[in-house]
PDB file with SEQRES, HELIX, SHEET and CRYST1 records, atoms N, CA, C and O in Angstrom:
SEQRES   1 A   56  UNK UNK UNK UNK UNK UNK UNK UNK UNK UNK UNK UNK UNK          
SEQRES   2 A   56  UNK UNK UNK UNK UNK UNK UNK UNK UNK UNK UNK UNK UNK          
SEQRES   3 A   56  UNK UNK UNK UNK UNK UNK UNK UNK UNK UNK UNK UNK UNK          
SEQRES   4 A   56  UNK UNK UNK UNK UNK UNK UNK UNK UNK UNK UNK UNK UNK          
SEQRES   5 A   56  UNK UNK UNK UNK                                              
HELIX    1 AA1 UNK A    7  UNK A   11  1                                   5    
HELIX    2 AA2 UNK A   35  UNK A   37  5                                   3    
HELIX    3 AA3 UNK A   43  UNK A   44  1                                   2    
HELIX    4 AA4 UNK A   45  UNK A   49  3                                   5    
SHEET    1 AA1 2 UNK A  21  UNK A  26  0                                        
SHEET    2 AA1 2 UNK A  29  UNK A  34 -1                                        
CRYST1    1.000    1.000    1.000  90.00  90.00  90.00 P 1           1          
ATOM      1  N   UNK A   1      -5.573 -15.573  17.405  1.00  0.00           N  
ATOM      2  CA  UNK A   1      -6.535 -15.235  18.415  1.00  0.00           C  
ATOM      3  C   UNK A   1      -7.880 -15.834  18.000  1.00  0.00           C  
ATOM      4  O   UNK A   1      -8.163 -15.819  16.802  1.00  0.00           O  
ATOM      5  N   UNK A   2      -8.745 -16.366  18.898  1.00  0.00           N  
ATOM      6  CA  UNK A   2      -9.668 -16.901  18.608  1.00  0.00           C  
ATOM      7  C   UNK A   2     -11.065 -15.917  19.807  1.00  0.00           C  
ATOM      8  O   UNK A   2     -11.010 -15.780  21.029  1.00  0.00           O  
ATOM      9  N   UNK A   3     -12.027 -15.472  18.952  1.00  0.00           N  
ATOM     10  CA  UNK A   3     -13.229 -15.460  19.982  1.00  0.00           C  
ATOM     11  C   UNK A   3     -14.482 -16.158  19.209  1.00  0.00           C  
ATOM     12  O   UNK A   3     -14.626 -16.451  18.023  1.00  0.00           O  
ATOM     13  N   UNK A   4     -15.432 -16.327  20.475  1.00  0.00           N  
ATOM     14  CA  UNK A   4     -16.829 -16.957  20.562  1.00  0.00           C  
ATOM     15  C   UNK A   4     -17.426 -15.792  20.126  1.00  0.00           C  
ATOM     16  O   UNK A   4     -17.099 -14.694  20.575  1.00  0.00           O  
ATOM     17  N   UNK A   5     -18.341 -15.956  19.221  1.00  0.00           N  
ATOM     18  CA  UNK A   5     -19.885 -15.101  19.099  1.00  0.00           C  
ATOM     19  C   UNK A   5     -20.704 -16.600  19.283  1.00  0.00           C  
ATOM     20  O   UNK A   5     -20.533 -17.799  19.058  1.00  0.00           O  
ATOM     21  N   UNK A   6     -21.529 -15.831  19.749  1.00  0.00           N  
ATOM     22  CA  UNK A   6     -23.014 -16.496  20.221  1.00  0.00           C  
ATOM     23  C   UNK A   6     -23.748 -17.114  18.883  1.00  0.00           C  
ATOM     24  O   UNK A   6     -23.722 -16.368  17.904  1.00  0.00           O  
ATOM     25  N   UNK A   7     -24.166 -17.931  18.781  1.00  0.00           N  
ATOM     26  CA  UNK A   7     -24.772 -18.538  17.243  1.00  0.00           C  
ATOM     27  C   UNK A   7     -25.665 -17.749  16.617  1.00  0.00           C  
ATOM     28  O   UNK A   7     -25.420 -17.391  15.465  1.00  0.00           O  
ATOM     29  N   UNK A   8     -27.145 -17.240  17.423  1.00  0.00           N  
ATOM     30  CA  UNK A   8     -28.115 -16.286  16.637  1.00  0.00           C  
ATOM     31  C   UNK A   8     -27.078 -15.106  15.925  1.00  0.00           C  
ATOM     32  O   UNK A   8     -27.295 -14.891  14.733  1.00  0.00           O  
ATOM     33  N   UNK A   9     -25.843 -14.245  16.649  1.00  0.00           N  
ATOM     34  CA  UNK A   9     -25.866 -13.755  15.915  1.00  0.00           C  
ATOM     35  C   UNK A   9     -25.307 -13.588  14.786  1.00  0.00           C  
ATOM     36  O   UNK A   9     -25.556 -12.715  13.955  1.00  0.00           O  
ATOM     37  N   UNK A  10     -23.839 -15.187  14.692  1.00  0.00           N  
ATOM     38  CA  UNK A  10     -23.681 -15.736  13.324  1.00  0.00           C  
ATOM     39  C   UNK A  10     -24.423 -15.881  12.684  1.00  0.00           C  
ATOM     40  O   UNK A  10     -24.044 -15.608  11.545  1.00  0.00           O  
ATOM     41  N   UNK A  11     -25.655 -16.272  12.734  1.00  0.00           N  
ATOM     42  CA  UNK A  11     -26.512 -16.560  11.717  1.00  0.00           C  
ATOM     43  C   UNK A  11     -27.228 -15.439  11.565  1.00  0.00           C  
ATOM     44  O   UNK A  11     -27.627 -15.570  10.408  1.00  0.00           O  
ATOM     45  N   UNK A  12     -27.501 -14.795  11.816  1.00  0.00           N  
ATOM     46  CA  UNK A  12     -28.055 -13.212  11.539  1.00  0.00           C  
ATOM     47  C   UNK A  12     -27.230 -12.231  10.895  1.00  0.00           C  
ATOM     48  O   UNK A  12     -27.836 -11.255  10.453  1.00  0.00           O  
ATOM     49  N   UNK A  13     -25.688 -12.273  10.704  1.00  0.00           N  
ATOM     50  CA  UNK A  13     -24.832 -11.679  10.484  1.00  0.00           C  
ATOM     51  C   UNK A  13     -24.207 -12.349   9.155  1.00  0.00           C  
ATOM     52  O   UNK A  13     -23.267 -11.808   8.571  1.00  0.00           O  
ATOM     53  N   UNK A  14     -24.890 -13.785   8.629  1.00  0.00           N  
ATOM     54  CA  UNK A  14     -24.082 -14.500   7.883  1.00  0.00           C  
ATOM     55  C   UNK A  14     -22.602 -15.294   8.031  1.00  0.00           C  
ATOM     56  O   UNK A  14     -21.807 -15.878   7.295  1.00  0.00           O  
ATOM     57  N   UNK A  15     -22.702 -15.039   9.056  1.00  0.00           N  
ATOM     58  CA  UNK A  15     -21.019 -15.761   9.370  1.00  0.00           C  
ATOM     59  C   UNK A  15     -21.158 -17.043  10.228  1.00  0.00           C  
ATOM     60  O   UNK A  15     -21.674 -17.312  11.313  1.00  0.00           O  
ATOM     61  N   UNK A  16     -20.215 -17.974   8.910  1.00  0.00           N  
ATOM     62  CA  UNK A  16     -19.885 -19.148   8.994  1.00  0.00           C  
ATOM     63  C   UNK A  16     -18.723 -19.579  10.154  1.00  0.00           C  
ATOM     64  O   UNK A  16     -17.914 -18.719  10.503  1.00  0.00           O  
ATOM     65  N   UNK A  17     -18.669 -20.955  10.746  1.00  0.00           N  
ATOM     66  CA  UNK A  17     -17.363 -21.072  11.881  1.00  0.00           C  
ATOM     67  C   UNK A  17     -16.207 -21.074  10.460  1.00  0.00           C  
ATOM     68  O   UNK A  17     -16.202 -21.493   9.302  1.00  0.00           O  
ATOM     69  N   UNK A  18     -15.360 -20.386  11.320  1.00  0.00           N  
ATOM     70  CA  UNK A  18     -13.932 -20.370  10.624  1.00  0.00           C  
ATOM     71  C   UNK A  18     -13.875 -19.169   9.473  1.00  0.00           C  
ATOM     72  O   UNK A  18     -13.018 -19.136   8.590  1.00  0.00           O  
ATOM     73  N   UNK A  19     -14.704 -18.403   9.598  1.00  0.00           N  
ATOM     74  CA  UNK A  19     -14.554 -17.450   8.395  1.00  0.00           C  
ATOM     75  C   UNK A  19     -13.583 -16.319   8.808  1.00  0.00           C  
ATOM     76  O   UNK A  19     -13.612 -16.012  10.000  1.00  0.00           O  
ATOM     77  N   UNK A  20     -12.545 -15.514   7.827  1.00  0.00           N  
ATOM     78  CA  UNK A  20     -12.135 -14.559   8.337  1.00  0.00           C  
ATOM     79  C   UNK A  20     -12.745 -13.793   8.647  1.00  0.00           C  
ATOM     80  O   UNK A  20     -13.854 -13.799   8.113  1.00  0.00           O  
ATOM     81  N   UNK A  21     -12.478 -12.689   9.644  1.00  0.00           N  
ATOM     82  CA  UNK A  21     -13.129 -11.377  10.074  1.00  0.00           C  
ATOM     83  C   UNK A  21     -11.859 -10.542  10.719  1.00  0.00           C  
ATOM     84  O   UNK A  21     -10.767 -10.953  11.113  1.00  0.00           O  
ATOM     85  N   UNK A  22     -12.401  -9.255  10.677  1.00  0.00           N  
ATOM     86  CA  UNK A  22     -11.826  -8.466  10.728  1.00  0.00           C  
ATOM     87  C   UNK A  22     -12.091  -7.789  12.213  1.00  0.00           C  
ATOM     88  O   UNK A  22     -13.264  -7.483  12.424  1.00  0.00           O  
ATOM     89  N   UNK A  23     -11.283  -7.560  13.106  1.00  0.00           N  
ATOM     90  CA  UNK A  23     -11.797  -6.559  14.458  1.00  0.00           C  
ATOM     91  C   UNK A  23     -10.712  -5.886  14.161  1.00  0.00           C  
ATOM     92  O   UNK A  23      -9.638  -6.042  13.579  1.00  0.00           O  
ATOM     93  N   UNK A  24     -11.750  -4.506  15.154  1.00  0.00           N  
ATOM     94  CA  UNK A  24     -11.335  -3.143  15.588  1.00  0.00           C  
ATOM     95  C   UNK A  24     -11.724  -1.959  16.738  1.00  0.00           C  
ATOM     96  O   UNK A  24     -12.908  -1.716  16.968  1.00  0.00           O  
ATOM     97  N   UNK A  25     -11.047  -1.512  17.176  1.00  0.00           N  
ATOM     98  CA  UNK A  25     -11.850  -0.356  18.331  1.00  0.00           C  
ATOM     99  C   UNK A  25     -12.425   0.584  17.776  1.00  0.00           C  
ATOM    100  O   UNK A  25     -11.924   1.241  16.864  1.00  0.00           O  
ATOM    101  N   UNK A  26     -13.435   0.748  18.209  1.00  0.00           N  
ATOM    102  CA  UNK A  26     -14.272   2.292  17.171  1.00  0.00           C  
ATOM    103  C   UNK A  26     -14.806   2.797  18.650  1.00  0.00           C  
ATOM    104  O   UNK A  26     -15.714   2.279  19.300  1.00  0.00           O  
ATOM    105  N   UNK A  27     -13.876   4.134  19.073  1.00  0.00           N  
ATOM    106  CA  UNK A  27     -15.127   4.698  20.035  1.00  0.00           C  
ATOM    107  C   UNK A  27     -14.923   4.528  21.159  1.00  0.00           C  
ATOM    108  O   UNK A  27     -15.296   5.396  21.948  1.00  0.00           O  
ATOM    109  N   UNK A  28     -14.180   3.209  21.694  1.00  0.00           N  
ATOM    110  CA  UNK A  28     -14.298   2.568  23.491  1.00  0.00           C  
ATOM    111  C   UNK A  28     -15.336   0.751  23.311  1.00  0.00           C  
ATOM    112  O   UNK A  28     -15.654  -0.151  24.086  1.00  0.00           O  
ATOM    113  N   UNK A  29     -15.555   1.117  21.467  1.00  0.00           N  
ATOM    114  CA  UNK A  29     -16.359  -0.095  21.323  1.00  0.00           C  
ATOM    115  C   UNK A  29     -15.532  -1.390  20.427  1.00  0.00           C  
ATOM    116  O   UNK A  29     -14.494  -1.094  19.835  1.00  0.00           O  
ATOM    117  N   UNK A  30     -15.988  -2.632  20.380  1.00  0.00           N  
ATOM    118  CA  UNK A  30     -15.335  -3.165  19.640  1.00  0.00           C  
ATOM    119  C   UNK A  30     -15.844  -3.909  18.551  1.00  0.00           C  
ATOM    120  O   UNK A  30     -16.619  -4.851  18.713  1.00  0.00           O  
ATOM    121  N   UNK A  31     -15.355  -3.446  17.214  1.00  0.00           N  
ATOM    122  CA  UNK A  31     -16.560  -3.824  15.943  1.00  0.00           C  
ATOM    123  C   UNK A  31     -15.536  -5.158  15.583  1.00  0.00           C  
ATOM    124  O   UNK A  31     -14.326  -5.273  15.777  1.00  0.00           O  
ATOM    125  N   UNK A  32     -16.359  -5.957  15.077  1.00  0.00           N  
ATOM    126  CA  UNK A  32     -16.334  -7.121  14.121  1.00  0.00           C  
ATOM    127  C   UNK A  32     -16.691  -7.385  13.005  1.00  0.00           C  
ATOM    128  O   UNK A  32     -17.833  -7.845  13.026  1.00  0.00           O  
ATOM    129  N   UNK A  33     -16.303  -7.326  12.093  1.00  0.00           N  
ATOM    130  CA  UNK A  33     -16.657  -7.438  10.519  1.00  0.00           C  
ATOM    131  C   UNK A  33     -16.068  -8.752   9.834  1.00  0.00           C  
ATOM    132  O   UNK A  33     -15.092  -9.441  10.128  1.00  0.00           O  
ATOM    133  N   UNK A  34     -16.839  -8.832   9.003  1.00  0.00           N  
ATOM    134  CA  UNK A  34     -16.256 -10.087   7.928  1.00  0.00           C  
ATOM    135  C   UNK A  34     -15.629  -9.177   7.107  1.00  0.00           C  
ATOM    136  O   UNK A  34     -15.818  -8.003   6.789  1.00  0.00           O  
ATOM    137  N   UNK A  35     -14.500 -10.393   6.744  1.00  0.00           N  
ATOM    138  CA  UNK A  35     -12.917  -9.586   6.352  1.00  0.00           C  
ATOM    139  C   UNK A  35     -13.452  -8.519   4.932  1.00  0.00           C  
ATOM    140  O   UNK A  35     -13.211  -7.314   5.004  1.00  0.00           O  
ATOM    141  N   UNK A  36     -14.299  -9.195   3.479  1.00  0.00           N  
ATOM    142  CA  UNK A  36     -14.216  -8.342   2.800  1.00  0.00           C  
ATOM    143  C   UNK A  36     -14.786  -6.609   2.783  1.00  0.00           C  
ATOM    144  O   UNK A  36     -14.904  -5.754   1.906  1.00  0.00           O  
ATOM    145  N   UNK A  37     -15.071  -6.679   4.430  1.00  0.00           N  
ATOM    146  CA  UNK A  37     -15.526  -5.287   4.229  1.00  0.00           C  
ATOM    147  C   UNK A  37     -14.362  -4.071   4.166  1.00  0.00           C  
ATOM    148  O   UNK A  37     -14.324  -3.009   3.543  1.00  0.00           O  
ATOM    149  N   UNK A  38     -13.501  -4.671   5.029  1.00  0.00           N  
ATOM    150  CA  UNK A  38     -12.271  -4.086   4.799  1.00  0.00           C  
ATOM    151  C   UNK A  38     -11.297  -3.789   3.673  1.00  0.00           C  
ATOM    152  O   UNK A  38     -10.437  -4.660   3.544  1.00  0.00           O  
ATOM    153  N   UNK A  39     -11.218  -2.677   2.753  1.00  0.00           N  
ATOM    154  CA  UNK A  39     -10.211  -3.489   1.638  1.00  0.00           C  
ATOM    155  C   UNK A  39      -9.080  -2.553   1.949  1.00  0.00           C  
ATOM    156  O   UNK A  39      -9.171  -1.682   2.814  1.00  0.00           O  
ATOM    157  N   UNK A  40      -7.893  -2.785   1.135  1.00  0.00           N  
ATOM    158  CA  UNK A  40      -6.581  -1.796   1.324  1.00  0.00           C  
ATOM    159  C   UNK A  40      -7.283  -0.616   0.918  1.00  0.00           C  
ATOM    160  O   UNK A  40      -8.261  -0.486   0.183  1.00  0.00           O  
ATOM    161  N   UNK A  41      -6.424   0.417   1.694  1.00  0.00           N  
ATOM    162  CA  UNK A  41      -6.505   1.504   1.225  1.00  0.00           C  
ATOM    163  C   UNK A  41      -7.590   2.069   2.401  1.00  0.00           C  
ATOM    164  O   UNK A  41      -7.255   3.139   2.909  1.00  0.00           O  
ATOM    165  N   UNK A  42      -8.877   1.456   2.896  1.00  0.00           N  
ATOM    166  CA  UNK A  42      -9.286   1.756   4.110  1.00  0.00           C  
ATOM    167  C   UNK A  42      -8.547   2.542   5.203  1.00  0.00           C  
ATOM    168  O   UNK A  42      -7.413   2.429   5.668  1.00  0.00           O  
ATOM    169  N   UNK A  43      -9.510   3.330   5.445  1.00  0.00           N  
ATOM    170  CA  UNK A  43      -8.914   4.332   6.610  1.00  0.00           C  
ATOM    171  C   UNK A  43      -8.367   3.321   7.750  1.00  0.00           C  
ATOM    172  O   UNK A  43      -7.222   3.422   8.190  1.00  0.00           O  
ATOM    173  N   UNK A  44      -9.448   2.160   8.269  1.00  0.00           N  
ATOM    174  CA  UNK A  44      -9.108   1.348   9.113  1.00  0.00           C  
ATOM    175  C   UNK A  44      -8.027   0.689   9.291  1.00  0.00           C  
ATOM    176  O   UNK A  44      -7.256   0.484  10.227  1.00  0.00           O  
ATOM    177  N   UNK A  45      -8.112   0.408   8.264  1.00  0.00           N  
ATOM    178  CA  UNK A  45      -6.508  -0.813   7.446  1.00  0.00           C  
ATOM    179  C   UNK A  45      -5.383  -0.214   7.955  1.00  0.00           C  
ATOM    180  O   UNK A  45      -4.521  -0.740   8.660  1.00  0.00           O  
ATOM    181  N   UNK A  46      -5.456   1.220   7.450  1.00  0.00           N  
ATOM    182  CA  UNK A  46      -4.548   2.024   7.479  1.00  0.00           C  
ATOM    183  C   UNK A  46      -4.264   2.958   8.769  1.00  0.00           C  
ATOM    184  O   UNK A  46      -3.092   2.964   9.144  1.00  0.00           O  
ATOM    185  N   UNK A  47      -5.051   3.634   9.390  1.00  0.00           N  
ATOM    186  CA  UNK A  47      -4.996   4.428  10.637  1.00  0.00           C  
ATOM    187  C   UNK A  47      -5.009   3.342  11.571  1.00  0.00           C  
ATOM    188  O   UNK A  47      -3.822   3.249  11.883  1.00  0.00           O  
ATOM    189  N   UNK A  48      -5.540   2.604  12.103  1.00  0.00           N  
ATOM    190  CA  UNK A  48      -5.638   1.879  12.935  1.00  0.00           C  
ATOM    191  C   UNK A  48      -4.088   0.776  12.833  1.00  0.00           C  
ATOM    192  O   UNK A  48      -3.050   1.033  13.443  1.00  0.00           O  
ATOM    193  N   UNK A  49      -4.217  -0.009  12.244  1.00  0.00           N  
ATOM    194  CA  UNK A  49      -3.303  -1.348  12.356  1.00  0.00           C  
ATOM    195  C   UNK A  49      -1.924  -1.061  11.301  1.00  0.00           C  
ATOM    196  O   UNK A  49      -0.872  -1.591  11.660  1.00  0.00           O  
ATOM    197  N   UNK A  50      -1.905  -0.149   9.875  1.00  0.00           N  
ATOM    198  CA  UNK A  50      -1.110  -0.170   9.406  1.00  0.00           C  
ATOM    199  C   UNK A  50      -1.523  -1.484   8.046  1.00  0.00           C  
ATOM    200  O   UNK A  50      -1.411  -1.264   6.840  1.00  0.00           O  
ATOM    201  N   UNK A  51      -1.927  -2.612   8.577  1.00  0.00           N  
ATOM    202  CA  UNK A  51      -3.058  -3.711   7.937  1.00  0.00           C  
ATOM    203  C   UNK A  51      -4.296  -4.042   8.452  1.00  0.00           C  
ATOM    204  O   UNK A  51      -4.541  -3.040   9.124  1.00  0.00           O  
ATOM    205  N   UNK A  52      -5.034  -4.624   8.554  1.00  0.00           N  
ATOM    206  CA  UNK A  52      -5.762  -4.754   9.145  1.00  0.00           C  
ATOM    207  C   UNK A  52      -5.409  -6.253  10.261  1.00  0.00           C  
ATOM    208  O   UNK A  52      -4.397  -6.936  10.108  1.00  0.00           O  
ATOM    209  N   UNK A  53      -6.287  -6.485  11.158  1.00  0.00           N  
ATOM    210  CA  UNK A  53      -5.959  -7.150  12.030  1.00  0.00           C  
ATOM    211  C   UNK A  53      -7.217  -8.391  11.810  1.00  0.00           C  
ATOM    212  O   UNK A  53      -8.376  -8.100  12.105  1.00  0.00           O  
ATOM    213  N   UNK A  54      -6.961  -9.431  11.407  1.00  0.00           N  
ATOM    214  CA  UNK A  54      -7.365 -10.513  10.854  1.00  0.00           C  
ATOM    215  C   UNK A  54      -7.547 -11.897  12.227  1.00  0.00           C  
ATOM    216  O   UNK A  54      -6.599 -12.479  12.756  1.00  0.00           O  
ATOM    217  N   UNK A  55      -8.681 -12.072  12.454  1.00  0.00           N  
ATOM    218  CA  UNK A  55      -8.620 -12.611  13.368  1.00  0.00           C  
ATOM    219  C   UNK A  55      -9.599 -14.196  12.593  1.00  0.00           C  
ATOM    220  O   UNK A  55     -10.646 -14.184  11.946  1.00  0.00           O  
ATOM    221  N   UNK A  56      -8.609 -15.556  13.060  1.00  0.00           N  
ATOM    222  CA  UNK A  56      -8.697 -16.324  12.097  1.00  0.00           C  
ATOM    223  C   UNK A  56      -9.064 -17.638  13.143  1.00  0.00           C  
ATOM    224  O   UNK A  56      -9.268 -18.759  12.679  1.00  0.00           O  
TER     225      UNK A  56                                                      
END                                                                             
């Protein structure tokens, strides 16, 4: 799966094209993280996906 973020806020966020990240639903909302915020053992990892869901 591939999505667009807007450039300011790659660059405000630190994220490079092609970097892993991590999405998820929190709420009705949808968060995006760069992958190492996630590690095993995370509630997310774990309640949500079982792994996490790696969008590349």
């Amino acid at each position: 799966m591939r999505i667009t973020l807007p450039r300011a806020i790659m660059r405000a966020a630190g994220i490079e094209p092609g970097m892993p990240l991590v999405a998820y639903e929190d709420d009705g909302q949808i968060v995006v993280e760069m992958r190492p915020a996630v590690l095993p053992g995370a509630p997310v990892a774990e309640e949500l996906f079982g792994k996490p869901a790696v969008v590349e």
